[in-house]
N, C-alpha and C positions, 0 to 999 in steps of 0.2 A: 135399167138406169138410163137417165140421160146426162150427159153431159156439156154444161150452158157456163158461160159468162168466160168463154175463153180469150188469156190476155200472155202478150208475151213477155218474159224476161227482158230487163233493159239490156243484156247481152245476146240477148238473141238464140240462146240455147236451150232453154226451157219454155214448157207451155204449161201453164196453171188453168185449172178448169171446178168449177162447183158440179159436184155428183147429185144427179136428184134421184131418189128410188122412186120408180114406179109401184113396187110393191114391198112389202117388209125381206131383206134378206135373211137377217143370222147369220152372216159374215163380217167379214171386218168394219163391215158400217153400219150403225145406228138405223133398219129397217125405213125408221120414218122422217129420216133427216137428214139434211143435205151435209155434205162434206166436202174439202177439198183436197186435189191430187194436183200433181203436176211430172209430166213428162221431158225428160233428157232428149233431148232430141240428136243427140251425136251416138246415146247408147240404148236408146229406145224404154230404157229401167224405169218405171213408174213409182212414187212417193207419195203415200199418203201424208197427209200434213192434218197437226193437231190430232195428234194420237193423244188419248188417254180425255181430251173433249170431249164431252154428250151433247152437247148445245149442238145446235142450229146455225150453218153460216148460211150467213145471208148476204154474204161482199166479203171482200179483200182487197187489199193494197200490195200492189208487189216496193219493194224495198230499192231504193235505187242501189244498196250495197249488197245486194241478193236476200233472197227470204221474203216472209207476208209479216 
């Protein structure tokens, strides 16, 4: 997997990032489609975002009140 379009929380604690597979996993993400996660950066805890989505992201907006 790679990970591309990284952007930071406007509080400065989180980092959101689009997952791209290289190849089909069978894990938590959709083999052929990009996803997104974002990391805590005070607890190192990773968050996948849009659980229960099959689509495709292709952009996100981070939220000036926290969230995408």
């Amino acid at each position: 997997m790679i990970e591309q379009n990284l952007q930071l929380s406007p509080d400065g604690k989180h980092l959101f990032f689009v997952i791209s597979p290289i190849e089909p996993t069978g894990g938590k993400y959709n083999g052929t489609q990009n996803a997104l996660d974002s990391v805590d950066l005070t607890t190192g805890v990773t968050e996948h975002w849009g659980k229960g989505f099959n689509g495709n992201i292709m952009g996100y907006t981070i939220r000036s009140q926290g969230g995408v």
